[in-house]
KEPA-926436 format. One line per field, with one value per residue (C-alpha): residue number from 1; x negated, y, z. Coordinates in steps of 0.2 Angstrom, whole numbers, plus 5000, padded with zeros to 4 digits. Layout:
num: NUM,...
u: X,...
v: Y,...
w: Z,...
This chain:
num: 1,2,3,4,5,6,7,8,9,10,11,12,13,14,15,16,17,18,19,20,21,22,23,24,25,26,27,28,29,30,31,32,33,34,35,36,37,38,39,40,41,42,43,44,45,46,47,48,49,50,51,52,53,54,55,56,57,58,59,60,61,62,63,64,65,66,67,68,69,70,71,72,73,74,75,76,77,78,79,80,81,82,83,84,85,86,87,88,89,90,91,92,93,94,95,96,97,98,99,100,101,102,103,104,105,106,107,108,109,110,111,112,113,114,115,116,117,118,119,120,121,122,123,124,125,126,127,128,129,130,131,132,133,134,135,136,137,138,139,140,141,142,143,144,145,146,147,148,149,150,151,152,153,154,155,156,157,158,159,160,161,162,163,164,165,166,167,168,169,170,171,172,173,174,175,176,177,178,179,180,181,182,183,184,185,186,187,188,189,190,191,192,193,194,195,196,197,198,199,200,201,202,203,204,205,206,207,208,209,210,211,212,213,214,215,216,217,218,219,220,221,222,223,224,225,226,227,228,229,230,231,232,233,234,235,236,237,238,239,240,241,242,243,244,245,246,247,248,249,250,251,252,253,254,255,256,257,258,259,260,261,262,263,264,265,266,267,268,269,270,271,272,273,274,275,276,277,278,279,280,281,282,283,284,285,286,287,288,289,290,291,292,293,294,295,296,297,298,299,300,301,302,303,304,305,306,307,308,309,310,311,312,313,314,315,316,317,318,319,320,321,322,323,324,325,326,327,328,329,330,331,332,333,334,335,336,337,338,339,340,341,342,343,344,345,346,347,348,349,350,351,352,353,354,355,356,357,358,359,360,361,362,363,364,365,366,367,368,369,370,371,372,373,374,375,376,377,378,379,380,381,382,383,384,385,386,387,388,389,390,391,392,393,394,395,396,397,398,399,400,401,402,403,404,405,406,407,408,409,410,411,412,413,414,415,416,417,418,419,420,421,422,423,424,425,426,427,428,429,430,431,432,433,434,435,436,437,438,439,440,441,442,443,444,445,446,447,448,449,450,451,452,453,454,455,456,457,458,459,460,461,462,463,464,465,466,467,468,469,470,471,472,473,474,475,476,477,478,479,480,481,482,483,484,485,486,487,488,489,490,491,492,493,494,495,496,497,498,499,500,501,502,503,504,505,506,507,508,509,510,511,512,513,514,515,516,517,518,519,520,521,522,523,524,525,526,527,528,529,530,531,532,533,534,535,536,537,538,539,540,541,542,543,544,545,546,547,548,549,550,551,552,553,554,555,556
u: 5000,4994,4988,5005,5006,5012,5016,5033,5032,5044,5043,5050,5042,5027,5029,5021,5020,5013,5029,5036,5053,5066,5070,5085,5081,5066,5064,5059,5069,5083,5079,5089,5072,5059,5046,5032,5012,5000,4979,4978,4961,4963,4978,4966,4951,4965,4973,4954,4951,4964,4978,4975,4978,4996,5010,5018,5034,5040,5031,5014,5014,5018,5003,5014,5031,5040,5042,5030,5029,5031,5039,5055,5053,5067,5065,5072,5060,5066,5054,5040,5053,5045,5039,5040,5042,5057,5053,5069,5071,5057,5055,5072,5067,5050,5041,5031,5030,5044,5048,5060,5061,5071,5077,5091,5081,5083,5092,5109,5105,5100,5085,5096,5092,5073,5082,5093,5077,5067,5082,5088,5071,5072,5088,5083,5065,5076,5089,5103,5118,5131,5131,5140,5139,5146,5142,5152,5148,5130,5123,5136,5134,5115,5116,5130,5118,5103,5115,5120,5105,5097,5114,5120,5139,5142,5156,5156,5168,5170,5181,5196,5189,5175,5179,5189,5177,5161,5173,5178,5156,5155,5170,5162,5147,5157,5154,5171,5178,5187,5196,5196,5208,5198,5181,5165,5160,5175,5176,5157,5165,5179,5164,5155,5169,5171,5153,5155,5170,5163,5144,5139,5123,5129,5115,5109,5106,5095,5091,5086,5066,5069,5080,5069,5055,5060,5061,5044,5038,5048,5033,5019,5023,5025,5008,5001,5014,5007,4991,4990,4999,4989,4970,4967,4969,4955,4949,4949,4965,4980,4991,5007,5021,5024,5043,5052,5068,5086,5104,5107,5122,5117,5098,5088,5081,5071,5066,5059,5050,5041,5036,5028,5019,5014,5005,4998,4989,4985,4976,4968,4973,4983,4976,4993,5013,5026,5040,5055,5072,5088,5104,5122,5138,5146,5161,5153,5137,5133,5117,5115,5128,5119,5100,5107,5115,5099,5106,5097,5109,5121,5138,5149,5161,5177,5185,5175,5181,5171,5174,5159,5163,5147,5138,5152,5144,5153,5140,5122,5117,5098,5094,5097,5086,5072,5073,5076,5059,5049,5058,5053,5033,5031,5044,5055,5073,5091,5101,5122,5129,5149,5156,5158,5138,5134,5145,5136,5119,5124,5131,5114,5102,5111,5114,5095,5083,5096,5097,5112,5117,5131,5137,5127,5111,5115,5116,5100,5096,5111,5099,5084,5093,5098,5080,5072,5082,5079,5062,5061,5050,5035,5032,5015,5024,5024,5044,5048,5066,5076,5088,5097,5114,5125,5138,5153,5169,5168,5168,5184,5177,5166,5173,5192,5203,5196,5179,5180,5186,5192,5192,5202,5201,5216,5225,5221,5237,5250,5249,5252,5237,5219,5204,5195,5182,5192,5203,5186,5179,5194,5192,5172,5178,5191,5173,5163,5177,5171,5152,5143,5128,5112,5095,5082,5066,5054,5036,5033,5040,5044,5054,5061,5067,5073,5086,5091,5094,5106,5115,5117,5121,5137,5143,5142,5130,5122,5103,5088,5072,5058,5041,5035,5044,5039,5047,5062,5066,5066,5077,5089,5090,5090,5104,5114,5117,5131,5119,5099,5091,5074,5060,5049,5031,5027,5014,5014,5030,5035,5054,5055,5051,5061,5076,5071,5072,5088,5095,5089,5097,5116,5120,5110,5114,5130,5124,5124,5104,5100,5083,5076,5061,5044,5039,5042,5050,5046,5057,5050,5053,5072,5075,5069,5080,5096,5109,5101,5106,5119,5109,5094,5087,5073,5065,5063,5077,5093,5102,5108,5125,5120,5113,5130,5141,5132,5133,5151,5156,5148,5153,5173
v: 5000,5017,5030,5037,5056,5062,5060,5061,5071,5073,5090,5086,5070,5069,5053,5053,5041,5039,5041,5023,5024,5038,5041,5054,5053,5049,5032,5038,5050,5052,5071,5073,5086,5078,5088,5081,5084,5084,5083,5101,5103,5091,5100,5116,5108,5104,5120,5128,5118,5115,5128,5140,5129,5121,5129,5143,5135,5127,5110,5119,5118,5095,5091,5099,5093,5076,5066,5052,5047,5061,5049,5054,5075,5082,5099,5113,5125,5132,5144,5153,5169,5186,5198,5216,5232,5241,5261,5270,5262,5264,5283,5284,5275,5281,5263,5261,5241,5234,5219,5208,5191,5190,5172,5176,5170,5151,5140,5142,5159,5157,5151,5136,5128,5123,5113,5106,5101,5095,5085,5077,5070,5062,5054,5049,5040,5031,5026,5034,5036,5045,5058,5073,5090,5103,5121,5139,5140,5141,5122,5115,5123,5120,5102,5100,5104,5095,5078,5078,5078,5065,5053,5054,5057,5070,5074,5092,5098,5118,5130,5135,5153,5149,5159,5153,5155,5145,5128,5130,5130,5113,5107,5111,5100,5084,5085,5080,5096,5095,5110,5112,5124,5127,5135,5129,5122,5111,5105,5101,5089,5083,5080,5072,5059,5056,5052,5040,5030,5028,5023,5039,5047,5066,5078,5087,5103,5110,5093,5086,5086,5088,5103,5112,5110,5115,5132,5134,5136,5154,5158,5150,5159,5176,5175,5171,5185,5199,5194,5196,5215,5222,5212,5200,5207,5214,5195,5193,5179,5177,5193,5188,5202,5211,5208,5195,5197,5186,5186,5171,5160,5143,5148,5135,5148,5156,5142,5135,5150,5150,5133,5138,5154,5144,5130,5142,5148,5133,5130,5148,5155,5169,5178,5183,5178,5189,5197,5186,5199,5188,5198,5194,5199,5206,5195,5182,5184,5170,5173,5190,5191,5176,5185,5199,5191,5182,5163,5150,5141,5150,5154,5149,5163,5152,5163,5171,5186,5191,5196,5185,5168,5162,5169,5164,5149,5150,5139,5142,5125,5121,5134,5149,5140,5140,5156,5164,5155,5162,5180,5182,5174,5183,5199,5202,5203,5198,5211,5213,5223,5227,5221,5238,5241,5225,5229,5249,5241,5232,5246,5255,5242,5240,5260,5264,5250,5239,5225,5216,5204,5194,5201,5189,5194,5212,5208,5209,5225,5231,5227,5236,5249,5252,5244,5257,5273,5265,5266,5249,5245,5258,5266,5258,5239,5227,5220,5206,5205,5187,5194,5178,5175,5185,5200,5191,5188,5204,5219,5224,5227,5242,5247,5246,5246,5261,5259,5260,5274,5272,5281,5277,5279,5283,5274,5286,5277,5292,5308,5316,5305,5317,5310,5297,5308,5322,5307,5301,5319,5323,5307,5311,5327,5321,5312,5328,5340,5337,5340,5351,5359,5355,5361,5350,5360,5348,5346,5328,5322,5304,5312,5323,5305,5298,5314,5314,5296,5299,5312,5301,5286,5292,5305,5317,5333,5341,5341,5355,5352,5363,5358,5373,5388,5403,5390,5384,5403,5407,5392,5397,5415,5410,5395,5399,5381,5374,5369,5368,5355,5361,5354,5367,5363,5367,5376,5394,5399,5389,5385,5398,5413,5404,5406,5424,5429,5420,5428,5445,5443,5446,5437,5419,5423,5414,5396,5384,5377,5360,5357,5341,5340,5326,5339,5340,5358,5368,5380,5396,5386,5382,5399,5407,5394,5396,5402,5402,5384,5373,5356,5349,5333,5323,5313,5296,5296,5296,5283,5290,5287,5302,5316,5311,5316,5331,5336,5332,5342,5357,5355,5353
w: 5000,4995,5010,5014,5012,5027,5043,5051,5069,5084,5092,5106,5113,5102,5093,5075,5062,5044,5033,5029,5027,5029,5047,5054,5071,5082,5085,5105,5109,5096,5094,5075,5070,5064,5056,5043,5047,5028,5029,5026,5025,5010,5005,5005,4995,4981,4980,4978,4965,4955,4961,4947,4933,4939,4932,4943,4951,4963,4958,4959,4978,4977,4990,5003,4998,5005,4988,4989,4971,4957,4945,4954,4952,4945,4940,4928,4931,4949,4958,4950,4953,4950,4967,4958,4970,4971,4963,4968,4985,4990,4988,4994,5010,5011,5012,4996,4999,4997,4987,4980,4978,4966,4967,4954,4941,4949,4937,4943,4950,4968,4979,4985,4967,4976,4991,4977,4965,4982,4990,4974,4969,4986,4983,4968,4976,4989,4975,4982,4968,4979,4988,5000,5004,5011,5005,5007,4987,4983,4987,4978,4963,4963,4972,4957,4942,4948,4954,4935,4927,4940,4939,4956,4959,4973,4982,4986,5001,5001,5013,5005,5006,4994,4979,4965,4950,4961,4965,4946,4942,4952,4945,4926,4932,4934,4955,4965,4972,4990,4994,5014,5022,5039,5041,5036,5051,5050,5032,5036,5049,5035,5024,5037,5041,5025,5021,5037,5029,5011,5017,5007,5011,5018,5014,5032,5028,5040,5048,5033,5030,5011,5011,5027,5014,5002,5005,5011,4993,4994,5009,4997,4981,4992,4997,4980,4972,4983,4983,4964,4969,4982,4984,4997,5013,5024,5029,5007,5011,5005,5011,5019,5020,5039,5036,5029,5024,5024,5025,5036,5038,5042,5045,5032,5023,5035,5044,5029,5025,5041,5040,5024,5033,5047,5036,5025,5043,5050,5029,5034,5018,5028,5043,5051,5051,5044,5058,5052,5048,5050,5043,5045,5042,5057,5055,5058,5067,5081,5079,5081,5097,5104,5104,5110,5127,5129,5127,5121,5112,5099,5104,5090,5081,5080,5067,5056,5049,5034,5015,5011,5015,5009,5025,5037,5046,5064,5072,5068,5080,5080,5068,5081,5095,5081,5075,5092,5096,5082,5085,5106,5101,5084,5081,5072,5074,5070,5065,5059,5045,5039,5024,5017,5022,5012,4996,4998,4996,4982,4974,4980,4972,4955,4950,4958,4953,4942,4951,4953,4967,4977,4995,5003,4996,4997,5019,5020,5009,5022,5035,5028,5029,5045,5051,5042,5048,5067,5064,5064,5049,5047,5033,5031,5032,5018,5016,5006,5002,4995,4982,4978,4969,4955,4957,4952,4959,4971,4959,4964,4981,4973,4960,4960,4945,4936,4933,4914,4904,4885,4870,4856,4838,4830,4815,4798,4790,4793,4786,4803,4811,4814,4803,4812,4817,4825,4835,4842,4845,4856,4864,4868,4873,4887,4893,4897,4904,4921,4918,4930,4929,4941,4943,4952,4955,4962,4957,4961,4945,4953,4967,4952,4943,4958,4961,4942,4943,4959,4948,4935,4941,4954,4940,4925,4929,4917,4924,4921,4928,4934,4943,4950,4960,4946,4932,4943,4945,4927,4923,4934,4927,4911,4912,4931,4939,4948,4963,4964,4974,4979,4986,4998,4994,4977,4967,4961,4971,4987,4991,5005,4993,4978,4990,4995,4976,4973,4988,4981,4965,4968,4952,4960,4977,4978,4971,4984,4987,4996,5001,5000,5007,5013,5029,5045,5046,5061,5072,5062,5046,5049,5055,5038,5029,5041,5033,5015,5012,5011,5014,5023,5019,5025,5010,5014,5027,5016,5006,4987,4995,5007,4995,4983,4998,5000,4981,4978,4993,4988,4970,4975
């Protein structure tokens, strides 16, 4: 028999044995966690050698993945995601690191496609042909594809709440669809049962090694990704991120992820852990309502109440106690966010830096957020972000009934009907009565983008720009805005003595003026802009969603 790969290892009593056969429990104690130990140093040596010439997925990082025989693997190209920094958030937020993960680009659209690859090609080694699950939407779907394509039947059991269009996608894979009016913590139980009845293998979740694994390859490509971004850090390893990142209902994710952080430790290819971020809905947020009264053990939310059902695990279970763990000894936090906060960030993300996400994903920008106006995250952090999932079916939430506008040509057939052309013109027309006119004087021409994409993304301004006081002056003379936003620090003519001569000038002196500005004003400073302005914002420290307010309120 060949050396077996790894080691299966009981955390609570100690036992440890060379991986055999598949084990749920401890053999000793009957603790349901069992964790699996590799020969990293081996593992190391490997990677050093042949790590750069492997393909960049998921796959890559095999040594330290629980399939013993890669004649099972079944993959469609999962992981590999991109790590690209955000640009409008992050001079929005003032942290010029953060980053997204963007595990959209997963097969079926979300990160749960690398605990569906992993676990599958297990099933497949240990010749499993049927199988059960229960998911709040996004596991079935990926468990759904990759079951097909290795042969294996699955039975999927999926809260009633769960919506419509994803049971139809597990439906459209040929997976059994069991629609389960009660909570997901019950139909897990319903699946459970039914798994009991049949023989059927039900897949664990969090307990199974396979799916925990999984997800340490999202920790391992991080560390590669940002390497590549930023240099090695100041110990020239691999650079793991300060924060990290999640929305979190049933809590695999990020305990998979730190797995893979700490193994990448214990390798010595990074010299320090990230401070894990857990977000929830605040609905349905056992975990965060549990930390915060100090227990040890979660306290379950019997009846969720969230819009996002695919966060709305009501009993966390094991999951908490680990996490709680890594929180008190390392930092970080768990943090809740509203539905309506959640749906704002993805509104945020889309019309700033074009990326488009489900509720759940959009939790944990929620999150960020409110972390970051707390003070929470430093401006100097390194944040790692897992954007996972599509928009669809929530539109409705953010953008009601009239989000489109039509213009219609009109039929040339009757000799009472306008050309074409001036049917069209009238109908572009009716698009612009509403336009009104802006001035951004700001001589950071990124800061400058970043106000103009606001503007244009939340309503139809007609936008002049200027990047010096003397310029921004002359504009206004020339073509007299509706508002001017101004920065204070600026070449040639500061904003102070911008406002002074627009004041002085009683055809200017009316126009409402907000300042936007990077500096720390002092008492002198607001006195000589008391009264002069209309607005005072802070740059770094406000959401699009708060200069908007500001603008529409003084344009009304």
């Amino acid at each position: 028999m060949s050396q077996p790969k790894f080691h299966l290892h009981c955390t609570r009593c100690g036992w440890q044995e060379p991986y055999q056969q598949p084990r749920d429990v401890c053999p000793q104690c009957q603790h349901d966690w069992l964790n699996t130990r590799y020969d990293y140093p081996a593992v190391r040596q490997r990677w050093e050698q042949q790590l750069a010439q492997r393909p960049f997925d998921m796959w890559r990082y095999h040594d330290l993945l629980p399939l013993c025989d890669d004649c099972h693997r079944l993959s469609m190209g999962e992981g590999g995601t991109p790590l690209y920094p955000t640009t409008n958030l992050s001079m929005m937020l003032n942290r010029p690191h953060i980053y997204v993960k963007d595990e959209r680009q997963n097969p079926t659209s979300s990160f749960k496609d690398r605990q569906a690859s992993l676990a599958i090609s297990v099933m497949r080694e240990q010749g499993i042909t049927e199988a059960v699950v229960a998911s709040t939407g996004n596991v079935a779907i990926s468990y759904s594809a990759y079951s097909t394509r290795a042969g294996i039947k699955l039975w999927t059991f999926l809260t009633s709440a769960v919506p419509a269009a994803k049971m139809r996608e597990v439906a459209l894979y040929g997976s059994e669809v069991i629609k389960v009016t009660a909570t997901y913590d019950e139909t897990k139980k319903v699946a459970i049962n039914f798994a009991k009845r049949r023989g059927l293998l039900y897949d664990r979740g969090l307990k199974s090694i396979a799916a925990r694994e999984s997800m340490k390859t999202l920790a391992f490509e991080v560390a590669e990704q940002l390497t590549a971004l930023l240099g090695p850090d100041e110990s020239g390893r691999w650079r793991a991120p300060d924060w990290y990142f999640q929305a979190v209902s049933g809590g695999l994710g990020p305990v998979g992820v730190w797995q893979g952080f700490e193994e990448l430790l214990e390798m010595g290819l990074i010299s320090h852990l990230p401070k894990l971020a857990c977000i929830q809905a605040e609905g349905c947020a056992p975990m965060v309502h549990s930390f915060r009264a100090g227990l040890a053990v979660a306290e379950p939310v019997l009846v969720p109440n969230t819009r996002i059902a695919t966060v709305a695990t009501g009993d966390p279970g094991a999951a908490y106690t680990f996490l709680r763990q890594v929180i008190l000894e390392h930092g970080g936090t768990f943090e809740m966010v509203s539905d309506q906060e959640a749906f704002q960030a993805m509104h945020v993300l889309a019309k700033m830096d074009g990326i488009s996400m489900e509720p759940a994903a959009a939790i944990a920008f929620a999150g960020l957020f409110n972390l970051t106006a707390r003070g929470v995250v430093q401006p100097q952090d390194v944040v790692v972000i897992n954007c996972s999932g599509h928009t669809f079916p929530v539109e409705k939430f953010l953008l009601g009934d009239e989000y489109a506008r039509s213009v219609e040509v009109a039929d040339a057939g009757g000799a009472e009907t306008p050309p074409p052309e001036e049917g069209l013109l009238a109908s572009l027309e009716r698009l612009d009565r509403q336009v009104r006119r802006v001035a951004i004087i700001e001589d950071n021409p990124e800061a400058a983008r970043l106000l103009r994409r606001v503007l244009q993304a939340h309503g139809e301004y007609q936008i002049d720009e200027a990047y010096d006081g003397e310029a921004g002056l002359e504009l206004v003379r020339q073509s007299p805005p509706d508002l001017i936003l101004l920065d204070l620090m600026m070449p040639k003519m500061d904003g102070f003595t911008f406002i002074e001569a627009l004041k002085a000038d009683e055809r200017l002196s009316s126009i409402p003026v907000v300042v936007i500005t990077a500096q720390e004003l002092t008492a002198h400073e607001r006195q000589r802009l008391n009264g002069h302005v209309r607005g005072l914002l802070q740059k770094g420290t406000f959401l699009s969603t708060d200069l908007l307010d500001d603008i529409q309120e003084l344009l009304k």
